[in-house]
C-alpha positions as CSV (number, residue, x, y, z in Angstrom):
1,X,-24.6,-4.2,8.7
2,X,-23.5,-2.9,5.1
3,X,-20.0,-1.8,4.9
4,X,-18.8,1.5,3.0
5,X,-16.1,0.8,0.4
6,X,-14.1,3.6,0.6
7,X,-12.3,4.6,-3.1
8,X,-8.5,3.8,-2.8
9,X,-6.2,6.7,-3.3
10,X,-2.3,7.5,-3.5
11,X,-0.5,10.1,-2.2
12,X,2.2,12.7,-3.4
13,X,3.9,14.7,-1.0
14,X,6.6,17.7,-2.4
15,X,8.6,18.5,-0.2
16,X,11.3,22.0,0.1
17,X,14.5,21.1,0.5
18,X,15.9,21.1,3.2
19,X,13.0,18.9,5.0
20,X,13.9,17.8,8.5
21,X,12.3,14.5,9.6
22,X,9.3,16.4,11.8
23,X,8.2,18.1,8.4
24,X,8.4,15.1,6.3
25,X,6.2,13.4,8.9
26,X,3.8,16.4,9.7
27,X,2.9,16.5,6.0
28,X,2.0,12.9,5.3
29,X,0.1,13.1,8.4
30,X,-1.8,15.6,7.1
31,X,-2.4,14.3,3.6
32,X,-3.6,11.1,5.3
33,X,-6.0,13.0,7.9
34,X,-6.9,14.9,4.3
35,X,-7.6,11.9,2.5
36,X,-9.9,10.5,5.8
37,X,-12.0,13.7,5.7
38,X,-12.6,13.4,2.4
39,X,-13.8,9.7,2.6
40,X,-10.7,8.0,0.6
41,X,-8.3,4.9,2.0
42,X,-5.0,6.6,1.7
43,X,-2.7,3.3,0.3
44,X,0.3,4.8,-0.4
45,X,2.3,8.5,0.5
46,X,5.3,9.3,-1.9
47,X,7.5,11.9,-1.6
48,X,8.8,14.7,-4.3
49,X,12.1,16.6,-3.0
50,X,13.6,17.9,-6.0
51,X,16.5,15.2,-6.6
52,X,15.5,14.4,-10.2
53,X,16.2,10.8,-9.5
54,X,14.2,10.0,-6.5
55,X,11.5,12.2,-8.0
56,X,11.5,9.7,-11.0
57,X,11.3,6.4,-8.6
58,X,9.3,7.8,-6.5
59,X,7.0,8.6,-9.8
60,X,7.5,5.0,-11.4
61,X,6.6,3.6,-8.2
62,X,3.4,6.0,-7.9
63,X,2.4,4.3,-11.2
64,X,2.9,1.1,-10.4
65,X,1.0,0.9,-7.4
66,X,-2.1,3.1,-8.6
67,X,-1.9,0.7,-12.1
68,X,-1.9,-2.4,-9.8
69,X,-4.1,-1.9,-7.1
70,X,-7.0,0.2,-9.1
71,X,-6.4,3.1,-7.5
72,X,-8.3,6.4,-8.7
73,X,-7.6,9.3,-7.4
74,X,-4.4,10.9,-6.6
75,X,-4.1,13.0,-3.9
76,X,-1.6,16.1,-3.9
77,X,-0.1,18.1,-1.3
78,X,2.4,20.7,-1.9
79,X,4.0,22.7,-4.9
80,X,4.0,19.3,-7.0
81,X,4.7,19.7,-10.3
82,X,1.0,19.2,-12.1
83,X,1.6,19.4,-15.7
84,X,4.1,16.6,-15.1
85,X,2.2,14.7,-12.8
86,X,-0.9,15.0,-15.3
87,X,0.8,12.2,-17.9
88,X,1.2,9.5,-15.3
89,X,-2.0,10.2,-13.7
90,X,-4.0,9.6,-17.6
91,X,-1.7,6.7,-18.2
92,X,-2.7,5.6,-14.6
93,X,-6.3,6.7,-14.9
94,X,-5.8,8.3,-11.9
95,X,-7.5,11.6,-11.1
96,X,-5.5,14.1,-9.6
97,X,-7.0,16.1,-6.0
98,X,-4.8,18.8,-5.1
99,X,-5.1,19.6,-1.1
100,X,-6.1,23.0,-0.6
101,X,-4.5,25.9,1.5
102,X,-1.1,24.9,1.5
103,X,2.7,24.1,0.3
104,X,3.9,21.7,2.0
């Protein structure tokens, strides 16, 4: 029986402050269910919430795991920031898939 490689993606999440846990979970949940639809295996969900700094790690460690593990698409859900996303996802030749009909 052949098997179906699925493409390997990465998640972003951003999130509105103030996020309680229920909404953090509810909307990588739905990325993930997102990313199943639409025939991708969802490695990785990180999280934007406006702290400069986490937003950077989280970022840098985006990167590294889409330039280490091959991944090529990145999956958005939210109000992310796309014109700064768009650098890291050429350096990462990653290409960027907004989720539609929301704002997380």
């Amino acid at each position: 029986m052949p098997s179906s490689v699925k493409p390997l993606a990465v998640g972003l999440v951003h999130l509105i402050p103030p996020s309680t846990e229920p909404h953090r979970s509810q909307a990588r949940v739905a990325l993930a269910a997102y990313a199943h639809r639409e025939g991708y295996c969802l490695l990785e969900t990180f999280e934007l919430n406006g702290n400069a700094l986490r937003d950077e790690l989280a970022l840098e460690a985006l990167d590294e795991l889409a330039t280490r593990t091959g991944a090529r698409v990145l999956l958005v859900r939210g109000r992310a920031d796309l014109e700064r996303i768009a650098p890291l996802a050429g350096r990462s030749g990653l290409r960027v898939h907004a989720m539609p009909g929301d704002a997380a």
